[in-house]
N, C-alpha and C positions, 0 to 999 in steps of 0.2 A: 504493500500500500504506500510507504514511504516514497515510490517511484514517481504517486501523483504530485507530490510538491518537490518535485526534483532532488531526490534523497536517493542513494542506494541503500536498497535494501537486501538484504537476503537470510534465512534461515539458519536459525541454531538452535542446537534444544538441550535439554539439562548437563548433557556429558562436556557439548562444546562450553557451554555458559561456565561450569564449575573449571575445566582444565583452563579457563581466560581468568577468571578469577582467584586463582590457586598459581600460575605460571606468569602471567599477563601475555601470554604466548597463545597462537593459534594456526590452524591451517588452512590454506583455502586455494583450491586452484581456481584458475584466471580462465573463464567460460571463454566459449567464441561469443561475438559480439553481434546481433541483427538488428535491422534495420525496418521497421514498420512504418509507411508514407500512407498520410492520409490527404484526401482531397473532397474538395467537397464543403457539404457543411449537413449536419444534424438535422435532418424532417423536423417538423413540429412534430411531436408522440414518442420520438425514438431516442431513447437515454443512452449511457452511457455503459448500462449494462445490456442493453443490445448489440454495441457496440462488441464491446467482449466475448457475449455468447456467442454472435455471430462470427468473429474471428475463431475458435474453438471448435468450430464444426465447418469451416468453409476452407481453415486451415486444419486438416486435422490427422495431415501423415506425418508427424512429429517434423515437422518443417522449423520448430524455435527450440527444439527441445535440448535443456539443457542449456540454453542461448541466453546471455544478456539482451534485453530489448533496448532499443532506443528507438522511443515516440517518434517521429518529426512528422511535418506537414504543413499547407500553405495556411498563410496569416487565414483565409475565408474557415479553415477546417478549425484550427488551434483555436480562433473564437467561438468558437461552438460548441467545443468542450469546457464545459465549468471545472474549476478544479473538484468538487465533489465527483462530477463523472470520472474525471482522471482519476479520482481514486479506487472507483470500483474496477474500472480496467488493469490500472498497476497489482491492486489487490490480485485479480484472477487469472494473471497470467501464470501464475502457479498452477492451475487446473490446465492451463493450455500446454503446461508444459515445460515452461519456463523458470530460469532461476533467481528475474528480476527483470521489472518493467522501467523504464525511464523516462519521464516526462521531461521538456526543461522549462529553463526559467525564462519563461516569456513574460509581455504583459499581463497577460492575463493571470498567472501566477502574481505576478508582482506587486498586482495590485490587490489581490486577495491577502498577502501576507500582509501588506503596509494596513490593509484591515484589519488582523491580526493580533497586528503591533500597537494599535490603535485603540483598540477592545480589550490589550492588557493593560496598558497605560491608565485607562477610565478603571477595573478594576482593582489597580493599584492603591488607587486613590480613594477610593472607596472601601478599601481593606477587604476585598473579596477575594481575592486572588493570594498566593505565595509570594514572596521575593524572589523566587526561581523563575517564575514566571514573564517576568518583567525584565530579565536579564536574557531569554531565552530569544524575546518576539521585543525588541526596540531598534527602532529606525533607524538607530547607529549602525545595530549590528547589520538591517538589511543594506544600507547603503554601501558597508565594505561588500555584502554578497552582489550585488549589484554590478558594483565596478567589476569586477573579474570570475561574472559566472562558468558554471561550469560547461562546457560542450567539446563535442566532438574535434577532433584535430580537422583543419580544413583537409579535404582531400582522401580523408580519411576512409577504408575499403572495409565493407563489412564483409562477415561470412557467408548473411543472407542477406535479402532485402525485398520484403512483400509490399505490395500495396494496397487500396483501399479508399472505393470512394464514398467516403459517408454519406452524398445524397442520394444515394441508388437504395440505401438499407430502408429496412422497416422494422418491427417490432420482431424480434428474435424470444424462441421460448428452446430451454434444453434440458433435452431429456429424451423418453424416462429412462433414470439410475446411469447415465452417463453425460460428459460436459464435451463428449464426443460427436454427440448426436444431436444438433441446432435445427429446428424448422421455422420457417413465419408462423408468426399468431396466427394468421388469415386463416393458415392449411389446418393446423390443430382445433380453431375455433370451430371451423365447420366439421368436424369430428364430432363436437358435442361431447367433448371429456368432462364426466361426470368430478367432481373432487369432492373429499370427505373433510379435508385439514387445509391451509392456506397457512404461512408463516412467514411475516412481516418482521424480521429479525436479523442478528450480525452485524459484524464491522463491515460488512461489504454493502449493503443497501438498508441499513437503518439509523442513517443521519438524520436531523431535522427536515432536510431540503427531501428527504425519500420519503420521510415523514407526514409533509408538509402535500407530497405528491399525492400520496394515497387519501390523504382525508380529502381531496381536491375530489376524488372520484364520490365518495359518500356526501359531502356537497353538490355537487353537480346532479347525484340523484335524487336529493330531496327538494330543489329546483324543480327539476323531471318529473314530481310526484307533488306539482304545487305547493309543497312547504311541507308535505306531510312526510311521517318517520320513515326511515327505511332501514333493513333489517337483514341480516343474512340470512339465511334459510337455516330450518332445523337440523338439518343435514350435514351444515358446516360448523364446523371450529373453527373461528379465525383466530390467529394467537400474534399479539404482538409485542416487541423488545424493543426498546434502543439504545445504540450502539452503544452509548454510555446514559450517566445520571444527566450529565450536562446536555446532551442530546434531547433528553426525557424534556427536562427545564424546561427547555425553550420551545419545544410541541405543546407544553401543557400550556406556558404563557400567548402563545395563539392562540390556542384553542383546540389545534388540530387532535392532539390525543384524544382530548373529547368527544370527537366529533368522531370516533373510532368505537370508542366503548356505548355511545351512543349507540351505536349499529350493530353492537352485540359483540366487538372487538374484547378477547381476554386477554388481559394484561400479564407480561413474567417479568420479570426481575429484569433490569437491562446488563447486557454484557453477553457470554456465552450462555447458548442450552441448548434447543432442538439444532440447529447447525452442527455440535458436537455427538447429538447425538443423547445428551442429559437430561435430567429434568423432565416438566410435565408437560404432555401433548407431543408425544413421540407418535409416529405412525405404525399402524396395529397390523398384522395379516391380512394383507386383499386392500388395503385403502390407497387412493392417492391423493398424492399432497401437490402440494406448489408454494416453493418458498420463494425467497429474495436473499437466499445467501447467497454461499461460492461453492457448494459442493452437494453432489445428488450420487453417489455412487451409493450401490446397493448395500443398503443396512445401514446407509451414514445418521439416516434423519428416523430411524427406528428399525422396524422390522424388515431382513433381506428379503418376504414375500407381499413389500407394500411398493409401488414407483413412486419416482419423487423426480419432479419438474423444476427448473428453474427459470424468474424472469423477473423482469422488473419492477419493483414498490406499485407502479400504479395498473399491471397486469395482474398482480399477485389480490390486490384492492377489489378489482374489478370482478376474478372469478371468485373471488369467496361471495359478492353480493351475489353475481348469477349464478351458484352452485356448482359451475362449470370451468374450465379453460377460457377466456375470454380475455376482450381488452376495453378500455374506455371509448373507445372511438372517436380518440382525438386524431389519430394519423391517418391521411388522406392521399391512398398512393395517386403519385401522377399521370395523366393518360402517358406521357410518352414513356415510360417506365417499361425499359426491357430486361432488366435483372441486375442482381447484383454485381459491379463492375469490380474487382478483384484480381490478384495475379502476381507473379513472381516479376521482382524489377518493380519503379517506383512509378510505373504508370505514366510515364510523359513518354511522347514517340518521339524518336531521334529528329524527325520532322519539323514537330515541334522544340525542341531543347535549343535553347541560345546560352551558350559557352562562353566565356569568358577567354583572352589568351591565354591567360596562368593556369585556368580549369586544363584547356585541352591541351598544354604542357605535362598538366598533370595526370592525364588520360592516356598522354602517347607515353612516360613513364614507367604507369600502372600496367600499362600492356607489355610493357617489358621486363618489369619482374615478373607479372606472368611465366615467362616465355622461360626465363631465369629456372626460376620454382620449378616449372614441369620439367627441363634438361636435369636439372638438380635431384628429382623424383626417380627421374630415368635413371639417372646414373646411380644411385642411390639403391632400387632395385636391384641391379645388377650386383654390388657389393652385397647387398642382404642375402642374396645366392652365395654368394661367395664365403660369407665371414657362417653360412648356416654348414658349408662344406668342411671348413675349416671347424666348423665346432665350441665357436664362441659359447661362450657361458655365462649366464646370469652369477653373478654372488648373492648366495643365501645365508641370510643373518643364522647366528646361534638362535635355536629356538625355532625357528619358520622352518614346516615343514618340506624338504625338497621333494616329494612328489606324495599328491593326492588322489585317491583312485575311489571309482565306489559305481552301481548301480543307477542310471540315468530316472528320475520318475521326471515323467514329462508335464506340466501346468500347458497346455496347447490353448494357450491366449494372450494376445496384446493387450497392454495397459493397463496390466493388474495392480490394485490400488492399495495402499496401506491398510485403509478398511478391509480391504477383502483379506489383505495378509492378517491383520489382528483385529476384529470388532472393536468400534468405539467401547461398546459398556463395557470394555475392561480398561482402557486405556488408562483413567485416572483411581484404578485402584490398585492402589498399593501393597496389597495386601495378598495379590496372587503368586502361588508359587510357580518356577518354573516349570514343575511337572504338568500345572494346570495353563500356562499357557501354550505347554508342546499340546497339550488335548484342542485346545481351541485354534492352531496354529492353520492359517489359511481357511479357517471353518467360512465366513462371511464368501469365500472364493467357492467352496467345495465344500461342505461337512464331511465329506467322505476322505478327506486328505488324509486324515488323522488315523485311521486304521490300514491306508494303504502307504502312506510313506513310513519307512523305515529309516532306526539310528545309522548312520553313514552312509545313506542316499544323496546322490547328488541330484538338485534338483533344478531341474533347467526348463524357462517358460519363451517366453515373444517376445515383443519389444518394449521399451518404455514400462521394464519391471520396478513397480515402487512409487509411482507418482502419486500424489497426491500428500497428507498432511505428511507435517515433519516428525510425528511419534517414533522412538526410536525403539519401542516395541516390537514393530515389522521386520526388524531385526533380531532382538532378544529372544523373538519368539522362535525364527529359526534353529538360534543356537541352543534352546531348548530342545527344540526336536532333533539337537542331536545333527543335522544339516552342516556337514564339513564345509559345502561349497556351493552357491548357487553362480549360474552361467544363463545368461538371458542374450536377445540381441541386442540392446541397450538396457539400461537403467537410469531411473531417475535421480538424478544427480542427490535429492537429499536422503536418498536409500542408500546409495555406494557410499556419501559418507556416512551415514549412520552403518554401515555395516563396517566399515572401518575401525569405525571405534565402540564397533563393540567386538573385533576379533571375527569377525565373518567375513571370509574371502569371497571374491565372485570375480565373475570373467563376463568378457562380450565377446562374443563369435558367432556373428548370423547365418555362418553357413553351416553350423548343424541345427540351426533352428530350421532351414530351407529343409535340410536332408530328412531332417525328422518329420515335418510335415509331410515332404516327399512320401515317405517310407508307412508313416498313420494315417495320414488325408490322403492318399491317393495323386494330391497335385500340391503345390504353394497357392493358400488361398489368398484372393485377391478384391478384397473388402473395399467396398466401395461406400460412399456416404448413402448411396439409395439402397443400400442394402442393408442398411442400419435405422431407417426410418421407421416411426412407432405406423403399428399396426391398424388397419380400420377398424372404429368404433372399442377401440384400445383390449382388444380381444386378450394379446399375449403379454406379459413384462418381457422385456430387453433387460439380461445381467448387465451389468458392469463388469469387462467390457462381454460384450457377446463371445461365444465361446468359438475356434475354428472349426471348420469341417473336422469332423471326423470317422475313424477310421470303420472298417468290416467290423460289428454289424452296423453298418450306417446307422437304425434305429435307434442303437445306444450311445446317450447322451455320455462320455465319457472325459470329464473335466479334467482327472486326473488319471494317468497311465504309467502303471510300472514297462518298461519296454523289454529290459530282457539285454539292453545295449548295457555297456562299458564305457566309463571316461576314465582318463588317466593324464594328470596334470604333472608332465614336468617342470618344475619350477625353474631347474636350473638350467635346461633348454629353450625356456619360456615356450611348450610345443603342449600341443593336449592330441592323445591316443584314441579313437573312437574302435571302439570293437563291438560290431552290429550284430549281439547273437553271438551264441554257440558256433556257427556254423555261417554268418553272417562276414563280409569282407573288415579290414580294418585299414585304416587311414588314418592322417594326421594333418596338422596346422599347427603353424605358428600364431602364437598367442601375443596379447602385451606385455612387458617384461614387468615383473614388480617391481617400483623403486624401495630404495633400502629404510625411508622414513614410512612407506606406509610398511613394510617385513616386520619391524622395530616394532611399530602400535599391535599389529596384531600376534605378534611373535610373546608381547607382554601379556598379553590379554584383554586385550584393548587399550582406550585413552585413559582411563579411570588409572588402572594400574599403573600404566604408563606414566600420569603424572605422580601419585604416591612417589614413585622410585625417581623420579627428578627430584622431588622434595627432599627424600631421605637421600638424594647425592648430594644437595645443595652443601656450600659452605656455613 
């Protein structure tokens, strides 16, 4: 979220927070860096978490994943997003994928702070406020930020670079139980999706101004109804939070809170609950919900056999009065409306682009480290034959195992989620033993995990293994099950390090994820976003994520599969053994090498230990 007011931000959770505060020392690798252009400007109707949802499902081949974002876009788009929307988009880029969103400091920023600063100052003075306060958000301070904000180097080459033109969008809802899965309101409305629950809640869409939104719809309908009351249906729970007390405040001194519980709106405590998964008005078996947080993966917002929708404060407003999916009908697509304009590159045609002379200095450069790079590549291959002939060798610390071997159980799905690796309602309890969370380990994924994976299985799934919140459970729980080693085609950046430091290796190599699908599914499936769309008149749930084809008896749903294959991790070859079967061919690859500081953390037993024995080396 820090991304919307030009902050980097990114994830740490108790091992990181305690080894920073115990060392003053920490780790962090340097993401590749993407590039998101927007163009355009904002419909009337369509927020800022439209915006997002819509990027999360129209982007959704792991195109950022792992990737620092950087916002940019022309002065007409940048006015159009208030800093409040910048913040739900920097918020979610976590769900898309991402390790941090980056807005900058524009005007419109600029002038929101010097607001700010302004609102602390009158607090000051009125002894409402801290001294911290005041020292945090004053004029002084914004005017050095000012002079020399932060941005990108001119000239500067990202890894990726998508675009997006804000006035083609409309109102974006996602789901159900995935932030992979984006439709228009339009397509879902006319579904007729019945909903049970409605949650107006979280730091991601329950500020004042989300606040502020939704009572506009309960307004608007007691207009629509001549001044007379109007009411959810029996049917519905509508439950609402905000983000903070301060939040709360300033709803109620409007009125708009009011104008909420008026219409049968129940009130919870502001801060976290149904977004994490806590507290009262959880979703029960068979219900569907639709919230305004950041996350809809299956089991997050209660029950794995409930879906759960995500969209915007005044979409969210809207279906709890109509008992349905629905939206206010304040956006008004335009007749020449041919769809959403989208795509990789920043959306200007060479055509059009006027360059500067220093730009296209810069450009004919950039094409030559290009050119650089790939000879460099080349040659570079050529040697990694060479030095694999010769017989080069990783150094394996004291302690770190030099080779890992064990029985493949296959997870055959992309995007599998922290949830799915460990249920929220254990998350914040303390009090589980490890034996009890190897029992529940992957259960939100599979309940059936737990009786078919065995202690030193190596367990290998799809891509984008881990996404989702930063609990570093998703890991503890593996290493309770006894899980020497998991190997996916990627990982979610704050999974690889939470498995770090907790002492659980893992690997990427997507070409036995190919083979093994090969070899179970029959082919490499090849998922497409229409393939993932919810069902007419909302017949089936969609898991989080949907599971792959799979294998002889097609019929059988089979999430998780012992194979009967062999991996065997050389460490000090950096090479992994695939042995397909008894009877089955065997093959190899070359792997990533481990560097000697992650060997070190897990070689201890994680960061925990790790820093203990820094202390007790200290002078």
């Amino acid at each position: 979220m820090y991304g919307g007011v030009g902050c980097l931000g990114t994830p740490v959770v108790r091992t990181d927070a305690a080894s920073i505060w115990a060392t003053g020392r920490t780790w962090w690798q340097v993401p590749s860096v993407a590039r998101v252009h927007f163009t355009g400007a904002l419909p009337q109707g369509v927020t800022g978490k439209d915006v997002i949802v819509a990027l999360c499902g129209l982007f959704s081949k792991d195109e950022v994943l792992n990737h620092a974002i950087e916002f940019t876009g022309s002065e007409e788009a940048m006015r159009s997003l208030p800093v409040d929307a910048r913040l739900t988009i920097a918020n979610m880029t976590t769900e898309w994928g991402a390790l941090s969103g980056l807005f900058p400091i524009d005007h419109v920023l600029q002038q929101w702070l010097r607001y700010k600063a302004t609102e602390a100052a009158l607090y000051q003075t009125n002894h409402l406020s801290d001294t911290l306060t005041i020292k945090r958000f004053s004029h002084q301070r914004l005017d050095e930020l000012f002079e020399n904000p932060i941005s990108a180097d001119k000239g500067a080459i990202f890894a990726r670079t998508l675009h997006l033109n804000l006035s083609t969008l409309s109102p974006y809802v996602s789901g159900p139980n995935s932030v992979k899965i984006s439709t228009p309101l339009e397509t879902l409305a006319a579904e007729s999706i019945k909903i049970d629950k409605a949650y107006l809640v979280s730091c991601t869409n329950s500020r004042a101004s989300d606040l502020a939104a939704a009572a506009k719809v309960f307004r608007d309908a007691v207009k629509s109804n001549n001044g007379g009351r109007v009411h959810v249906p029996d049917h519905v729970k509508f439950y609402i939070a905000a983000a903070s007390m301060a939040e709360q405040l300033t709803a109620e001194a409007v009125g708009d809170w009011q104008v909420m519980l008026d219409a049968g709106a129940q009130p919870l405590p502001a801060g976290c609950g149904p977004c994490i998964g806590l507290g009262e008005g959880l979703l029960e078996p068979g219900e569907v919900g639709i919230s305004a947080s950041n996350r809809n993966y299956k089991g997050r917002l209660g029950s794995t056999e409930a879906k759960a929708y995500l969209a915007s404060p005044e979409v969210v407003a809207a279906s709890a009065l109509q008992g349905k999916i629905a939206g206010p009908g304040w956006y008004h697509q335009p007749k020449d409306w041919a769809g959403v304009v989208m795509g990789e590159g920043d959306g200007i045609r060479e055509e059009d682009r006027m360059i500067t002379a220093e730009e296209g200095l810069e450009k004919i450069i950039g094409q030559l480290d290009d050119m650089i790079e790939t000879a460099e590549k080349d040659v570079g291959s050529d040697n990694l034959k060479s030095t694999e002939t010769d017989g080069q060798l990783t150094e394996v610390l004291p302690g770190f195992p030099e080779r890992v071997e064990g029985e493949i159980v296959f997870c055959d799905a992309n995007n599998i989620n922290t949830d799915g690796i460990y249920p929220g309602k254990y998350t914040y309890q303390d009090d589980v033993s490890p034996q009890q969370m190897a029992e529940v380990c992957m259960s939100n994924y599979d309940p059936a995990f737990a009786t078919i994976a065995k202690a030193g299985d190596i367990l290998v799934s799809g891509f984008n293994f881990g996404t989702g919140s930063s609990r570093e459970q998703a890991a503890t729980c593996l290493v309770a099950k006894q899980i020497p080693l998991v190997v996916a085609g990627s990982f979610g950046n704050i999974f690889s390090r939470n498995s770090i430091n907790n002492a659980l290796m893992g690997l990427e190599t997507p070409r036995l994820i190919h083979r093994l699908r090969e070899a179970f599914s029959g082919a490499v499936p090849a998922v497409s976003q229409q393939d993932l769309k919810e069902t007419t008149r909302n017949q089936e749930s969609l898991d989080s994520p949907p599971p792959a084809p799979q294998a002889i008896p097609k019929h059988v749903k089979m999430l998780t599969r012992r194979t009967g294959w062999k991996l065997t991790w050389d460490v000090r070859r950096s090479k992994i053994t695939i042995q397909e079967g008894d009877n089955g061919k065997t093959w190899s690859e070359k792997v990533g090498e481990l560097p000697p500081n992650v060997q070190e953390i897990i070689a201890r037993g994680g960061l925990e230990k790790w820093v203990k024995q820094e202390i007790t080396n200290a002078p």
